[in-house]
N, C-alpha and C positions, 0 to 999 in steps of 0.2 A: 483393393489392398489397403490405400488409405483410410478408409470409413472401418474395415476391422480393424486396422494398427490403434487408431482413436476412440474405438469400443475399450480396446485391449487398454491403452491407459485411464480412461477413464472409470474402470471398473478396481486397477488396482490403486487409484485417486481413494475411490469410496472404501478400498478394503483399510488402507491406513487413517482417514481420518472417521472409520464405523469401526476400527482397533476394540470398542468397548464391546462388540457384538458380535466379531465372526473373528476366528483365530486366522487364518488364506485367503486371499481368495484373489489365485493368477488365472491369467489367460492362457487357455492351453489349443490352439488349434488345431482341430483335427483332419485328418486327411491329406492329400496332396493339392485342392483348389483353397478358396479362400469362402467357401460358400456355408461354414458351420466353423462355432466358434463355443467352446465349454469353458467352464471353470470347476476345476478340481478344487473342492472346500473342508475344512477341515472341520469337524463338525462340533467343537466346543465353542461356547458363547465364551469364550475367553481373553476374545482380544487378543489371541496370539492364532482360532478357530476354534479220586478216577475211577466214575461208575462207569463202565464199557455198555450197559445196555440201552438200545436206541432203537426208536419204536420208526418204523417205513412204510411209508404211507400208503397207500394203497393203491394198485393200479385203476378201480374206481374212475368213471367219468364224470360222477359227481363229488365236487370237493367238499369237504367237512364246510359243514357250518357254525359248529360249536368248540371256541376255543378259550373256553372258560377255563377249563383245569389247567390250561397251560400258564394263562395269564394270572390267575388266582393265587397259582403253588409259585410266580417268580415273581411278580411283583415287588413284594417286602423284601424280598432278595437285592433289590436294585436303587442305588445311595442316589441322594444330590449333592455334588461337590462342588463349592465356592473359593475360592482362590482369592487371594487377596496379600499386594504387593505394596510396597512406598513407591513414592516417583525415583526414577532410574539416576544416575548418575551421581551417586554415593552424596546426596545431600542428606543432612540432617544425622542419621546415627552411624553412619560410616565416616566421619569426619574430612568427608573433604576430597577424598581421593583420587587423585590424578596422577598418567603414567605419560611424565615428557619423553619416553624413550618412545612409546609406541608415538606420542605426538610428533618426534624428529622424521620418525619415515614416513607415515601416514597422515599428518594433517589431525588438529584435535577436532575430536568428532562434535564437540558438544561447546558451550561459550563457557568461557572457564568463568567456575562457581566465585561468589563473594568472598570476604576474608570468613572465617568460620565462627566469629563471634556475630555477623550479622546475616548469619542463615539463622532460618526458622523451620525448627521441626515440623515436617510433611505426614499430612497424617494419611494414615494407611489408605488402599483406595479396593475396592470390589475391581479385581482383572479378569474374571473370567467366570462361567460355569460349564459345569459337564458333567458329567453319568460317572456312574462305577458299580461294582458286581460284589457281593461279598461273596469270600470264596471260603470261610470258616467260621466258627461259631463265637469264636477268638477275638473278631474283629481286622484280619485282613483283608486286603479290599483291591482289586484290581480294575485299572482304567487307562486313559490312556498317557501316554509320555506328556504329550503336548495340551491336556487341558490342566498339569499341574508344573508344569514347565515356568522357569522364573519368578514362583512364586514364594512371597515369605512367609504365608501361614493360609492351610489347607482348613477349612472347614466340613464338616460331613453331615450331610440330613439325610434319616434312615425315614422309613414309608411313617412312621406313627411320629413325625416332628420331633424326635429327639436330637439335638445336635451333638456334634464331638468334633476337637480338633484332632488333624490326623497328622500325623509320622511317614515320611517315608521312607519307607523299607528300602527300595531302589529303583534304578530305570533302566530303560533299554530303549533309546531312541533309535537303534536299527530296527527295530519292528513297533516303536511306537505305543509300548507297554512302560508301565509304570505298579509297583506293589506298593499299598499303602497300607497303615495300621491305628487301628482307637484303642482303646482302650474300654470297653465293652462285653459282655457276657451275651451266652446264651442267644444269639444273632440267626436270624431265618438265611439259609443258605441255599444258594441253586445249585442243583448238585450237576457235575461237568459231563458232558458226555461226549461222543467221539464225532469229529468232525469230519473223520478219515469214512464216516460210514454214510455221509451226506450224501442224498444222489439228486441231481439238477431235475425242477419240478416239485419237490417234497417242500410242503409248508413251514413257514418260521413266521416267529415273533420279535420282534424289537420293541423293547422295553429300557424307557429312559422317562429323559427329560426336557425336550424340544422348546426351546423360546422361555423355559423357565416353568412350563407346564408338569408339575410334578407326575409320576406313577400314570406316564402315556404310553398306551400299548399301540405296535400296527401290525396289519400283517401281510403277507405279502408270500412268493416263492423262492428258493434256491435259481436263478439264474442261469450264474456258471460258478464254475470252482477253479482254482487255481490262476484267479484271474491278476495280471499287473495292470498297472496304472498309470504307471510312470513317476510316481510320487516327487521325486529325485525334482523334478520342476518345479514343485512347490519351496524348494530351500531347505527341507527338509532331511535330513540323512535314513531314509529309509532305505536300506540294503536289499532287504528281505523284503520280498511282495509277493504273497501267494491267498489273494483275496477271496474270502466265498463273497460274491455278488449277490444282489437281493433287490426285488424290486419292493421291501416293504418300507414303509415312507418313513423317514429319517431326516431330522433337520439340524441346526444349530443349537446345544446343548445334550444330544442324541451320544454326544464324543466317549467312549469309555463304558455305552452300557452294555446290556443283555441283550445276546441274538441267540434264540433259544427252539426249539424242534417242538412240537407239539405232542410231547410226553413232559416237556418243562425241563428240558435238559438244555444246558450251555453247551451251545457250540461254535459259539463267536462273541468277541468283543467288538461292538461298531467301531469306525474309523473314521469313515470319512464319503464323500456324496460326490455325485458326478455330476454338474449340472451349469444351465446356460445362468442361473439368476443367484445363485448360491445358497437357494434353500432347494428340497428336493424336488424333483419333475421327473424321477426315472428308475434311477440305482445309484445304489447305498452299498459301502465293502465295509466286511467284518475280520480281525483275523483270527485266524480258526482257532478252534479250542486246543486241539493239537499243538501248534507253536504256543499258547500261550503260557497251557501248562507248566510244558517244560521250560520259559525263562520263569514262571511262578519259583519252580521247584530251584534252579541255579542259585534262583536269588534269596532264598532261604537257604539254602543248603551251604551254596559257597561264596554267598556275600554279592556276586556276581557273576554275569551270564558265562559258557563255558560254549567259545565259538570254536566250533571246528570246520575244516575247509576241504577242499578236495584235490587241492592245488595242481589246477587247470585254468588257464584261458580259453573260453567256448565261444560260440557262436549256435544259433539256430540254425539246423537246417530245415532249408526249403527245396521245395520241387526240383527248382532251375539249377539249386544248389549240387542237390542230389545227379541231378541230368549233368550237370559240368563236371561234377567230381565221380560219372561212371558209379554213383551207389544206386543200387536198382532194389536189397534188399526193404528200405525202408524207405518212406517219405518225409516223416520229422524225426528229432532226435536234437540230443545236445553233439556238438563237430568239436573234437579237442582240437585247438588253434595253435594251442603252447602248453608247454607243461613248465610247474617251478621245479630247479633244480633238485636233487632228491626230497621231493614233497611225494605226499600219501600216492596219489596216485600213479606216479614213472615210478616209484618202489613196488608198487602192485603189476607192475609191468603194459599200462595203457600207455599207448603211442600217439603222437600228431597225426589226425584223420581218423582216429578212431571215432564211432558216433555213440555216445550214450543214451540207451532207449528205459532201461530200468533203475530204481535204485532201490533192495529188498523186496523185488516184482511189483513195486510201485511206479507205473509208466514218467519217462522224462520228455513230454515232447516237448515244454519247454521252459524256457529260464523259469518262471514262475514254481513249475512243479519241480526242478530240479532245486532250488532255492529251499522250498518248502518241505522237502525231503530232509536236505542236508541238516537244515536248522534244528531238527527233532535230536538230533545227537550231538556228541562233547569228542572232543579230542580223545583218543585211544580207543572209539568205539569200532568195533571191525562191521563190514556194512557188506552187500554182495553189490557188485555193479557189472551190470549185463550191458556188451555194448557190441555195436557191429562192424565187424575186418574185415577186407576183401568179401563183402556179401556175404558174410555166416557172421553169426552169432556165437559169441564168447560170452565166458562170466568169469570175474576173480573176486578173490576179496580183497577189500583194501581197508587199512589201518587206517582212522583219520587224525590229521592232525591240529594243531593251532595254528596259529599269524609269527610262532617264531620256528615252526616245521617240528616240534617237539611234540609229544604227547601228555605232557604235564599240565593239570589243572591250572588255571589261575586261581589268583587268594585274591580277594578282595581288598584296597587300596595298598595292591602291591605293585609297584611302578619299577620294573626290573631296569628296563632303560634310564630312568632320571634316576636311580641309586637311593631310593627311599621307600618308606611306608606314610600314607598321610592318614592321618585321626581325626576325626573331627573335632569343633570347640564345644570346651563346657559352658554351660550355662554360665559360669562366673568368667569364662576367660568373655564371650559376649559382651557381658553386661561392661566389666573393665573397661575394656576398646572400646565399646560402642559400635560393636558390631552386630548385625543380622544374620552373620555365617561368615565359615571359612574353613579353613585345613590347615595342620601343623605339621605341620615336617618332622618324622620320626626316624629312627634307626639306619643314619647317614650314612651309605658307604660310597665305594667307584661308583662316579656317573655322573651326569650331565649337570645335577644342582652342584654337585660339590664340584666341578671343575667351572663350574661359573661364581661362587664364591659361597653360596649359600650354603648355609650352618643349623645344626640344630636346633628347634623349638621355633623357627622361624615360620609366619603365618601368612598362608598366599591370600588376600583377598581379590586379586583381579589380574586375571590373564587375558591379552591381547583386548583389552576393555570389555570383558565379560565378567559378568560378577560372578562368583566362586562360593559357596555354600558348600558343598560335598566334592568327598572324591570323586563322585561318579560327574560331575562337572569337569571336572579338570581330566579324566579320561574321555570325555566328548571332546575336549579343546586339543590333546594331545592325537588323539586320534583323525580329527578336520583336517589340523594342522601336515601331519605325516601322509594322509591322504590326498592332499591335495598339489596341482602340479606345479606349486610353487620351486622352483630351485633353492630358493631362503628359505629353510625352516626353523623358526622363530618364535619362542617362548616370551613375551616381554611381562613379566610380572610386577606386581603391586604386593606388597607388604607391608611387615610389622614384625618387631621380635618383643619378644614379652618385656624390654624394658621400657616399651612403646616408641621408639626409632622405628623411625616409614623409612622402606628399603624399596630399590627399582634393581630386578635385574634383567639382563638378557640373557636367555639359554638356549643357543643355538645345538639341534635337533638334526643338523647335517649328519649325513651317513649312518640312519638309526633304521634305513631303511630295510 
């Protein structure tokens, strides 16, 4: 146990000071002995890690040999993305910035900066690379959350060395997607195809960027589907896991590209690698073209993603499970634990012990597939869920809901809890402050800013010592925050109001549960 505990930090030793080169890389033991020992790695070199037809492969004992047209028609399809941040801790164009309120309860993270006339501007640095897929002819661009995560300016190199800076449109670190945008014409496109029609065995291509190796193809099989991982270990907020698996070789910069069927259709975005050394030795997970889609389309459509729930506490069942709780009709399934209070599903009328086997006769045996089901739909979608009572099988439909038991869309940087709307900064409000990003506080009513004092036009740069650029930051920080099992829930912000007075507040988040 010793000799793996000391593998174990020695390797997350090398992940923090190899930061320039692999975005993860923890120690995740597998099993119940102590005799196998992996690292889940994230697979961008960052320093941080609907066409429906779909060609099937052939029962054939001999496998294809020729995957030219597949590699050929996606290649130019698939970007290289550079990333590129200042050193951290608001020196040089953020003037300075520090939050003694979060320093009183926590300890200051960092040695506090010189007086601000003898800082010297830090010049920007290369943090990252990784893959991305264009998904229109337009120039938007999909990859992953985490190989553009933290950074201050997005670079893009399309297959013929053309470069562009890119926009982000927005993100979704629960599934670890990210939409970006150039500015750009007439763009080679991989057209999407359904991942739902995947069958384990049938050939794919992964197409990226591995170590910095531009327009590298591999190839490899489907695995499994619907597989987890466990991501959650990596520090990661990955919610949603319902991985197609692959054994085609996939390494560090691989993060964000094309996993494609061998008609040259998208059916996954790579992710992320499974392995003892942190480059590939085995399998590689993509998430499927199905989830990805549909947060593409949220996030065009409605600014941001449109989570709906099923509001249930489950568990897996298993055998012994099934053998202790007298079910004989099924072996797995999802076990309803708890149900929320009138949430979608005790209004559809499922009970504690019921087991879910289907959702729109898409099997649940487990968290993974039941996850990956759910995620394809939005609050108010009506959905069929077949589940099993007393040994028979039942079906109802059930209405779904959001995280506030409502059916109502979200709007994008619409913060119904903190009593505002946030904007982004203009280019001139930037340049003014000497800022790299941030949020203004817009259209103040009841809620947790204005009962903590904060007023309109007021501009958050730093929540709980996380730098703040977009809304969709500050709903990652609020969302940790309320997620997590702290009893304090605690806002402690960094600002600025446009007459350039630095503001510190606290916005306790108590009871917003």
């Amino acid at each position: 146990m010793k000799i793996y505990a000391k593998l174990a930090l020695m390797a997350g030793g090398v992940a923090v000071l190899s930061s320039a080169l692999t975005a993860v890389a923890l120690d995740r033991l597998r099993g119940a002995g102590n005799t196998d020992k992996a690292l889940f790695t994230a697979m961008s070199e960052d320093g941080s890690a609907s066409s429906r037809g779909f060609l099937t492969v052939s029962n054939s004992v001999t496998p294809p040999t020729d995957f030219t047209h597949a590699a050929e028609s996606t290649i130019n399809g698939v970007v290289s993305i550079k990333s590129y941040a200042s050193p951290r801790g608001y020196q040089g164009g953020d003037g300075g910035f520090s939050n003694p309120l979060y320093e009183f309860f926590f300890g200051t993270p960092q040695p506090r900066q010189q007086p601000r006339q003898q800082q010297q501007p830090k010049a920007e640095q290369q943090r990252g690379l990784g893959s991305g897929v264009i998904l229109s002819s337009d120039g938007y661009i999909v990859t992953n959350n985490h190989v553009i995560q933290g950074a201050d300016r997005l670079e893009v190199t399309l297959n013929d060395n053309s470069i562009y800076n890119a926009k982000v449109i927005g993100t979704d670190p629960t599934t670890d997607v990210a939409l970006l945008k150039i500015e750009a014409e007439n763009l080679p496109v991989i057209p999407v195809g359904d991942s739902d029609a995947l069958k384990v065995g049938e050939w794919v291509l992964a197409v990226g960027n591995p170590f910095g190796f531009t327009s590298t193809v591999t190839t490899g099989i489907v695995s499994a589907k619907a597989r987890s991982v466990g991501s959650a270990a990596m520090g990661r907020p990955m919610g949603i896991e319902s991985y197609i698996q692959t054994d085609a070789a996939v390494n560090p910069g691989n993060s964000g590209g094309a996993l494609v069927n061998i008609k040259g259709e998208l059916v996954g975005i790579n992710t992320a690698i499974y392995s003892e050394t942190g480059s590939y030795v085995g399998y590689s997970f993509a998430i499927p073209s199905s989830i990805v889609t549909k947060i593409v389309t949220d996030i065009k459509q409605y600014g941001t993603v449109q989570r709906a729930v099923l509001g249930v506490m489950f568990s897996e069942l298993t055998p012994q499970k099934a053998k202790e709780k007298n079910i004989t009709a099924v072996n797995d399934g999802i076990m309803v634990e708890e149900l929320v209070d009138r949430g979608a599903a005790m209004e559809a009328g499922i009970k504690v012990g019921d087991v879910i086997v289907s959702i729109n006769g898409a099997p649940t045996h487990n968290t993974a597939q039941l996850q990956g089901e759910i995620s394809k739909y939005r609050p108010g979608d009506k959905i069929k869920v077949a589940y099993i009572r007393d040994n028979k099988q039942h079906s109802v439909d059930v209405t779904l809901r959001n995280n506030q038991g409502g059916t109502r869309l979200a709007k994008a940087d619409d913060f119904s809890a903190l009593g505002c709307a946030l904007k982004p900064l203009t280019e001139a409000q930037m340049r003014e402050f000497r800022l790299s990003g941030g949020v203004q506080v817009s259209g103040l009513k009841d809620g947790k800013f204005r009962e903590a004092g904060i007023k309109e036009g007021f501009i958050i740069v730093d929540i709980n010592n996380a730098r703040v650029r977009t809304a969709d930051d500050v709903e990652e920080i609020y969302n940790t925050i309320m997620h997590s099992s702290d009893s304090d829930k605690v806002m402690f912000i960094t600002g600025i109001y446009p007459t350039g007075r630095k503001v510190y507040y606290a916005v306790d988040l108590s009871g917003e549960e």
